[in-house]
C-alpha positions in Angstrom: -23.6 -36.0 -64.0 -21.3 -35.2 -66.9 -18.5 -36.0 -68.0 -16.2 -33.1 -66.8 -17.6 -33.9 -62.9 -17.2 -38.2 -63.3 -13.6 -37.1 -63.3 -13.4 -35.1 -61.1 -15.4 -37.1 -58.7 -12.7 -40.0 -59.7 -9.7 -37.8 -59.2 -10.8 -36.8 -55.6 -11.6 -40.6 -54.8 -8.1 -41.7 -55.7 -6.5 -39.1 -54.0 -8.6 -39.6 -50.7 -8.2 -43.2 -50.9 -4.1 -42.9 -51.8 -4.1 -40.6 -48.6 -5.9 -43.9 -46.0 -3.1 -46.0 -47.3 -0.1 -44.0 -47.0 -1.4 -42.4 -43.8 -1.6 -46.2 -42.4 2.1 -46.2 -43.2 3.4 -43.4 -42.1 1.3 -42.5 -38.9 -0.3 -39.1 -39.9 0.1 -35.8 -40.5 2.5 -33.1 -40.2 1.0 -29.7 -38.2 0.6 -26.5 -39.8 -2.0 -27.3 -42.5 0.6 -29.3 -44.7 -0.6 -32.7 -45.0 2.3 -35.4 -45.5 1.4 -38.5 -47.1 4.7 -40.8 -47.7 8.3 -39.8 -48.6 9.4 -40.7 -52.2 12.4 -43.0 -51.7 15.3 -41.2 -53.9 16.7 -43.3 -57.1 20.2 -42.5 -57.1 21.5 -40.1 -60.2 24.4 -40.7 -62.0 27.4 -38.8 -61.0 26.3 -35.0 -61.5 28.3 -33.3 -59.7 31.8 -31.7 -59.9 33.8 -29.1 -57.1 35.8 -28.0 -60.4 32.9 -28.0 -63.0 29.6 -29.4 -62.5 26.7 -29.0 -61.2 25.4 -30.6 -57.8 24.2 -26.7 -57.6 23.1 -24.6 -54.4 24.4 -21.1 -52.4 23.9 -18.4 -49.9 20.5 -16.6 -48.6 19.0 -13.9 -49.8 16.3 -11.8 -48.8 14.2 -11.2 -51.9 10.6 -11.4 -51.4 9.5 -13.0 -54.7 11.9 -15.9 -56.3 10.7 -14.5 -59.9 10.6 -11.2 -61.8 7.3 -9.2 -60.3 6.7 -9.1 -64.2 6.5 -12.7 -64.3 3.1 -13.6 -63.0 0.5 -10.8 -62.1 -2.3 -12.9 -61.1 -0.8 -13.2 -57.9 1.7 -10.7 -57.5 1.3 -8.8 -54.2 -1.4 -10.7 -52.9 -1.5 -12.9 -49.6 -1.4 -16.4 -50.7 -3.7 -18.8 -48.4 -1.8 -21.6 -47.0 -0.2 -24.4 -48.8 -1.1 -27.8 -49.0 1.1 -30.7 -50.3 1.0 -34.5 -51.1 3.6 -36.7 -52.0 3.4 -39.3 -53.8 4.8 -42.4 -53.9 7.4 -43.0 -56.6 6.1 -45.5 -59.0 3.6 -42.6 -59.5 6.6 -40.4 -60.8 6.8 -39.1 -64.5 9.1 -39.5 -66.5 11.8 -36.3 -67.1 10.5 -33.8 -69.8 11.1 -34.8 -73.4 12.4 -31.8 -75.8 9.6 -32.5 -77.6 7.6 -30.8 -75.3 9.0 -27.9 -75.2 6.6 -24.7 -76.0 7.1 -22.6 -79.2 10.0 -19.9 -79.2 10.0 -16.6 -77.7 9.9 -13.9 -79.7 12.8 -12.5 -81.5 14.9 -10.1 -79.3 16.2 -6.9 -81.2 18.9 -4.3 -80.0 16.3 -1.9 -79.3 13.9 -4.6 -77.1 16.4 -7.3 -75.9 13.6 -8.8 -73.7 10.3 -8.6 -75.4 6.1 -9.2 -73.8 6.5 -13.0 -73.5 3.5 -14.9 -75.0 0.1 -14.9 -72.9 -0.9 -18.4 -73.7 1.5 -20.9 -73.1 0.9 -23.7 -70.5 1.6 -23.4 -66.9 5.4 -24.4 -65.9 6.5 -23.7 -62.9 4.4 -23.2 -59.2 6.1 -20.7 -56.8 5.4 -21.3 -53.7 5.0 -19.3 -51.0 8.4 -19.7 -49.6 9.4 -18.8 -52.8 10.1 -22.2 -54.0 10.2 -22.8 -57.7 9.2 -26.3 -58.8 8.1 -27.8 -62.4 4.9 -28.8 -62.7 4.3 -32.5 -63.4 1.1 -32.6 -64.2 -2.4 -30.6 -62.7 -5.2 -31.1 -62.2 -8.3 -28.8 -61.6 -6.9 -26.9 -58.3 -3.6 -27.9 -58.2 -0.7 -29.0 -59.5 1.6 -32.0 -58.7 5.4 -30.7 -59.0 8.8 -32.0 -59.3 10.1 -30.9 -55.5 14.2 -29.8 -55.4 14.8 -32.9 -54.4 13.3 -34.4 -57.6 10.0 -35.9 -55.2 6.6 -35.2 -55.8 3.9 -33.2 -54.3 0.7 -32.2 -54.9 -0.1 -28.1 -54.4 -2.7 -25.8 -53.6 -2.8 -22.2 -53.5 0.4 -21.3 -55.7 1.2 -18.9 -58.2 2.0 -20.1 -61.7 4.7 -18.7 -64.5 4.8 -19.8 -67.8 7.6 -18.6 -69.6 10.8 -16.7 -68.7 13.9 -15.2 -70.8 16.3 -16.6 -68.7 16.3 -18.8 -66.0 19.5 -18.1 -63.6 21.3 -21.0 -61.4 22.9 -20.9 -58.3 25.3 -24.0 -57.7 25.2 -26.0 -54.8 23.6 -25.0 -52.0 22.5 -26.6 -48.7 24.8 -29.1 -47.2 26.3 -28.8 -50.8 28.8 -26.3 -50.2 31.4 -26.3 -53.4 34.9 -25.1 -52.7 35.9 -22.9 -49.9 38.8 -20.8 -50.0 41.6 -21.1 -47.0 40.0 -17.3 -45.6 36.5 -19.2 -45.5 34.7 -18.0 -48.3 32.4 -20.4 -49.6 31.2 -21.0 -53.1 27.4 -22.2 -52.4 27.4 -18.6 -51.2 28.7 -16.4 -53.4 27.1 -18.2 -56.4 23.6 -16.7 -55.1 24.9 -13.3 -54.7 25.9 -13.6 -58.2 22.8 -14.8 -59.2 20.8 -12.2 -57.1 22.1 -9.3 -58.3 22.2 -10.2 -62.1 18.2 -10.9 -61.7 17.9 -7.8 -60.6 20.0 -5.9 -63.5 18.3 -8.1 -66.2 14.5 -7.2 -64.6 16.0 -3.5 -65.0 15.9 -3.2 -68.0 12.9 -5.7 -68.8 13.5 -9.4 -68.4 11.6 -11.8 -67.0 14.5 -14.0 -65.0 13.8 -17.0 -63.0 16.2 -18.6 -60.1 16.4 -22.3 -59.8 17.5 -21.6 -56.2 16.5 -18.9 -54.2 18.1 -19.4 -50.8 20.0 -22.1 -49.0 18.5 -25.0 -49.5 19.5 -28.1 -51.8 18.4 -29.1 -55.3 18.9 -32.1 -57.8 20.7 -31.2 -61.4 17.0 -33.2 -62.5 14.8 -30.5 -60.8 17.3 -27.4 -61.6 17.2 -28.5 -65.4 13.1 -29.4 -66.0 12.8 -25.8 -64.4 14.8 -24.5 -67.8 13.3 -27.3 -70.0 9.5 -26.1 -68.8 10.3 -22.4 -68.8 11.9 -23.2 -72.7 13.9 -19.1 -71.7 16.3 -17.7 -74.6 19.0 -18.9 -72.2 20.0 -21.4 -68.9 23.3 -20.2 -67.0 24.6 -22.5 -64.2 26.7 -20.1 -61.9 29.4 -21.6 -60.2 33.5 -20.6 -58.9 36.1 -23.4 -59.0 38.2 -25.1 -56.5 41.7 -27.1 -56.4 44.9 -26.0 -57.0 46.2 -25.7 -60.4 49.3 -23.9 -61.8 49.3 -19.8 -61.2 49.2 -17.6 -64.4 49.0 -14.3 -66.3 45.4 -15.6 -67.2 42.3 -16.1 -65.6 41.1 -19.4 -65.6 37.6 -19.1 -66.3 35.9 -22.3 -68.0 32.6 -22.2 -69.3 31.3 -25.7 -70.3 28.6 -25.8 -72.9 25.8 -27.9 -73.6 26.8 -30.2 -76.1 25.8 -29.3 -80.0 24.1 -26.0 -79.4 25.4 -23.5 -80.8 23.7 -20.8 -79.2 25.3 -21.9 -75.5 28.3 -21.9 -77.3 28.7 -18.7 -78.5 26.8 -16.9 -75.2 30.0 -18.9 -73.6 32.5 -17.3 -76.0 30.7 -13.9 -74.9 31.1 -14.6 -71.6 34.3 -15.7 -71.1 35.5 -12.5 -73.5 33.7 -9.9 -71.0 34.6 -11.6 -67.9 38.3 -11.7 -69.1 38.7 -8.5 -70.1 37.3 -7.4 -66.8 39.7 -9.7 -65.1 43.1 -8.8 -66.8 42.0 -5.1 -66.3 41.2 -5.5 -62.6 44.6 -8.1 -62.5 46.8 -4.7 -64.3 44.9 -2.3 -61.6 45.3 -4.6 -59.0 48.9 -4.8 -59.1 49.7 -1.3 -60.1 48.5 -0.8 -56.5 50.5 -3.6 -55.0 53.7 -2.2 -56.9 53.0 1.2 -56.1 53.0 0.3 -52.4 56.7 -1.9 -52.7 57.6 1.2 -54.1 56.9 3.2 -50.9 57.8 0.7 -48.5 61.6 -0.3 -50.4 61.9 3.7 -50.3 61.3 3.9 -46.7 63.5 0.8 -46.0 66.5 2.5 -47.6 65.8 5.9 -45.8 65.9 4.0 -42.5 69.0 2.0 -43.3 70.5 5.0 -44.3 69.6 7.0 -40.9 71.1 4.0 -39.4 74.7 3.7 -41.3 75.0 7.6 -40.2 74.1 7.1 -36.7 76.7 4.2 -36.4 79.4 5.9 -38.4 78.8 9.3 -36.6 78.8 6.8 -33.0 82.1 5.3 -34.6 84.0 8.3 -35.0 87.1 8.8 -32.9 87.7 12.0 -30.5 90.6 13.7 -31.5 94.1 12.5 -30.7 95.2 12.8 -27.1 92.1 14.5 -25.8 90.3 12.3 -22.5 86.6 13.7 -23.5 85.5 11.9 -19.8 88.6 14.9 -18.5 86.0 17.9 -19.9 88.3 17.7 -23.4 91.9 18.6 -21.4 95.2 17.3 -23.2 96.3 14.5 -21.4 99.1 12.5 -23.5 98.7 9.0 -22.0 94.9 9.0 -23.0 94.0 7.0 -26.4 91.7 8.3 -28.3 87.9 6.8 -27.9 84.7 6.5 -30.0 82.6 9.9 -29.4 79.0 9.1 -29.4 76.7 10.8 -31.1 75.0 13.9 -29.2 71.7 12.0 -28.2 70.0 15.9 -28.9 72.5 16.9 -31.7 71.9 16.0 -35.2 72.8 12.9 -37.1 75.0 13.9 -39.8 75.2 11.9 -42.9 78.2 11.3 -45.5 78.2 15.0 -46.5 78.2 16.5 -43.3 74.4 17.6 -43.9 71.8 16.6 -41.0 69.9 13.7 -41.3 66.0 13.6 -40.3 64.7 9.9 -38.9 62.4 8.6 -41.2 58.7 8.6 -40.1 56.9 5.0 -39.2 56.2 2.9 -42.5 52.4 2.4 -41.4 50.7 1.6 -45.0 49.2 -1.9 -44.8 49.5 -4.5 -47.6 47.0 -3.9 -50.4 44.4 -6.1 -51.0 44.3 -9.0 -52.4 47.8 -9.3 -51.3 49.0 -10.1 -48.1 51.8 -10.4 -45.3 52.0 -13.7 -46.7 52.4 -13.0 -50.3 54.1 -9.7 -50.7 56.8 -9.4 -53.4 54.5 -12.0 -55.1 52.8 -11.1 -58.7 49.0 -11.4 -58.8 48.2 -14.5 -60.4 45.6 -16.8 -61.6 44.6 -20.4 -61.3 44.1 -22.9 -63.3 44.6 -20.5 -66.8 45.5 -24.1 -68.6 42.6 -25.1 -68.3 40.5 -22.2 -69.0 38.5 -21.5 -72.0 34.7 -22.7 -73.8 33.9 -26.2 -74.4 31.2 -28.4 -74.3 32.1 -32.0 -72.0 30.9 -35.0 -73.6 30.5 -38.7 -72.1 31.4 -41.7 -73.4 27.5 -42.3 -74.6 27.8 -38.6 -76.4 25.5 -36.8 -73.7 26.3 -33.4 -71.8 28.7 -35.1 -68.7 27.5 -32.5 -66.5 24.0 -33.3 -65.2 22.9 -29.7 -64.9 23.3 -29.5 -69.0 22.4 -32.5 -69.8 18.5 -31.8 -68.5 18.4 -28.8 -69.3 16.8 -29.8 -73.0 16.5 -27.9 -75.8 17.5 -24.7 -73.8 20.6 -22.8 -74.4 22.8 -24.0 -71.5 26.1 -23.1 -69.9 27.7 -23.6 -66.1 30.6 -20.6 -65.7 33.0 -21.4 -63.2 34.4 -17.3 -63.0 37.0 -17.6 -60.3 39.0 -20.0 -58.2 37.9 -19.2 -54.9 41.0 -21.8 -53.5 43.3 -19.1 -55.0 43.8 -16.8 -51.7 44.5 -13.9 -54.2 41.5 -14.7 -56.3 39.8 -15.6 -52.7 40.4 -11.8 -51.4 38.6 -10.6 -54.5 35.5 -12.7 -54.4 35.3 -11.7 -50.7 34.6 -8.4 -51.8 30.7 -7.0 -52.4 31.5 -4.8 -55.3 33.8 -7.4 -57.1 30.8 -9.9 -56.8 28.7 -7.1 -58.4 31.0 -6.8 -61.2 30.8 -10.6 -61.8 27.2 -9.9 -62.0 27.1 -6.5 -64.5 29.3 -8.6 -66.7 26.9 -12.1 -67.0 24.3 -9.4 -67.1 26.0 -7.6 -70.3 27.0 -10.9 -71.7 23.3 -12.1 -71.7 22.1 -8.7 -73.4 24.8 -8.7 -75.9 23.9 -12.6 -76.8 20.6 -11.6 -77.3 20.9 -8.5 -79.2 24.1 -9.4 -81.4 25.6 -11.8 -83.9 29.2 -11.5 -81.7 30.2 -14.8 -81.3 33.0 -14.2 -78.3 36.5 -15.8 -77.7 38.3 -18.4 -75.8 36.6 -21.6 -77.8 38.7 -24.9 -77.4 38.6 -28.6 -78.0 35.5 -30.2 -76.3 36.5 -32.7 -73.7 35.0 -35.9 -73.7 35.3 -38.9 -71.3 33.4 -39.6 -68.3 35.9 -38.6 -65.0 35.1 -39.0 -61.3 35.1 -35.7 -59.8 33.0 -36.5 -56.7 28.9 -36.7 -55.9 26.3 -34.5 -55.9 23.3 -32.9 -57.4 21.2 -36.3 -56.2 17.9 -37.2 -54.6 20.1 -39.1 -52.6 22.0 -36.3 -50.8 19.2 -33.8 -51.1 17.2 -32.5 -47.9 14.1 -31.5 -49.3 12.6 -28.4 -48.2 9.1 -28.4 -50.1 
């Protein structure tokens, strides 16, 4: 027996004979073919996880067949995959997070011409997607399988996956599961809207070529660890943490996008000053449209007020008016001297005459509604922004000089950035996000930003001071409050 098969034959002993223990602990197996060997007992993360800015990431559902570009992986693209099987293991067996160090060589240069070129054919396997279209970092393999970093940073053993090794950009929806992120006052909430963000700018990056990997593909929960070692195997061009922003800051002229940036790379901080310079533009634009709407219908309904109060003044003025001296109107208009005179009421079938003696039409029903995003509630009001004092591109630094955010702070040596677009807490911001075709636009312009990153030397606006300190803004993104779903 060689070499090659001693190992082998040692690697299947070790995992049969881990699989007696465990199953002596934990009674069994699960049904369905997936065999179950122990639950890894979550260590506790450090806080990574912000409603305003961070990254305890997950969203919405989507029904996409494939988690990955179809370009990404051919081997097994279209093919029925047999089942799954999985092992966890326990976790003192875990390995430690991936070192930059590790990372695989560069992608090739992107030009205007070829934003997204072939990626290279012979880097190492990265990532299993499953066949619930799961995508989990892989750990370590071994000669069938592979054993991967689950979303809620456990470990498992696989069978029977597809592989990808490389990606251009690797897309992240935040929060998701029972990690919902803000929710506006009409109910929209952000774990959901992040995914349709990210779904649709997958599919306008695979448009025109990219290979584009989600950290998250429907609603299910996953650690800032996992989300980054996803980017940090994959090593794309660029990592973009897509998130919209809660509380209640001051109302502005300006939008009050933030884009925090991974600390000391320059690259995520000039795709940031891209981003935030599209996505503002868009905003103000859709702000000036927006209103010129809202104005537009004042206009008519300030008009109509004054026709009706007009119509009214003549009616009561005409119903005021006195019958002429000494003539008893209730005597068929005869003189009768001890009569006074009395108001004449207006002919209920004769016209309504105004100040110049001209006839009067009744103005027609005002039946326009308010214009969206405005309301009953908020007409008269000027469409404004949250949070614009806060806005703008900066990396967040702790007190130790790493990223604060987790989500950044694993992603290493990659390009990183979490966008927080909107406030969905604003109820005028809130109307817009509730909107399909607004969410698109959200997309088409991360989409543009990314191709315009790539392809120029552009370096974008709305760059400010970093912001450093650590700063309790809640929980999440943590084995600890993750429900795994591989």
């Amino acid at each position: 027996m060689n070499k090659t098969n001693v190992r082998l034959l040692m690697t299947a002993l070790m995992v049969a004979a881990m699989a007696l223990i465990l199953a002596a602990g934990c009674g069994g197996s699960s049904d369905g073919g997936e065999q179950v060997l122990g639950e890894s007992e979550n260590a506790d993360e450090p806080g990574d996880h912000a409603d305003n800015a961070e990254d305890a990431e997950n969203a919405g559902s989507t029904d996409e067949v494939d988690g990955v570009s179809a370009g990404d992986d051919a081997s097994a693209a279209g093919n029925e995959l047999p089942p799954m099987t999985t092992t966890t293991l326990r976790p003192e067996l875990d390995e430690p997070p991936v070192l930059a160090d590790d990372l695989p060589d560069p992608l090739p240069e992107p030009t205007e011409a070829n934003p997204f070129p072939p990626l290279p054919a012979d880097s190492d396997e990265a990532v299993v997607v499953t066949s619930n279209n799961i995508v989990a970092p892989i750990v370590r393999s071994i000669s069938d399988g592979h054993f991967v970093r689950t979303p809620c940073s456990n470990q498992r053993l696989l069978f029977n996956n597809r592989t990808l090794s490389r990606a251009h950009v690797v897309l992240d929806a935040g929060h998701g599961g029972r990690e919902i992120g803000a929710v506006g006052s009409a109910g929209v909430r952000e774990k959901d809207i992040n995914l349709i963000v990210v779904n649709k700018t997958k599919e306008l990056l695979e448009a025109q070529g990219a290979t584009v990997v989600r950290t998250r593909t429907d609603d299910y929960s996953v650690t800032t660890q996992a989300r980054g070692e996803i980017a940090t195997r994959l090593a794309p061009y660029l990592f973009v943490s897509v998130h919209h922003n809660g509380g209640a800051p001051a109302n502005d002229d300006r939008p009050g996008t933030i884009v925090f940036t991974k600390a000391n790379n320059p690259d995520a901080t000039r795709f940031g000053g891209i981003f935030h310079q599209n996505l503002n533009k868009f905003l103000l634009a859709k702000a000036a449209e927006t209103q010129a709407v809202y104005d537009d219908y004042m206009t008519q309904r300030d008009a109509h007020q004054a026709a009706q109060e007009a119509y009214d003044a003549a009616v009561a003025a005409q119903n005021a008016a006195p019958a002429p001296e000494g003539v008893d109107p209730a005597a068929g208009g005869e003189t009768n001297t001890t009569i006074q005179a009395t108001p004449r009421p207006a002919d209920a079938n004769g016209p309504v005459l105004g100040p110049d003696g001209q006839p009067l039409t009744p103005p027609e029903p005002f039946d326009l509604e308010v214009p969206a995003p405005f309301n009953a509630d908020t007409e008269n009001l000027q469409f404004k922004f949250a949070g614009a004092g806060n806005s703008g591109v900066r990396s967040w630094i702790r007190d130790d000089g790493e990223d604060f955010l987790g989500v950044l702070r694993n992603t290493q040596g990659v390009p990183a950035v979490l966008a927080e677009f909107l406030y969905v807490t604003n109820p005028i911001e809130e109307a817009l996000l509730a909107d399909p075709e607004f969410l698109d636009a959200e997309a088409f312009i991360l989409a543009q930003s990314i191709v315009e990153f790539l392809t120029t030397n552009n370096p974008g606006d709305g760059h400010v001071r970093d912001q450093f300190g650590d700063q309790n803004i809640g929980g999440g993104g943590r084995p600890s409050d993750c429900n795994e779903s591989l």
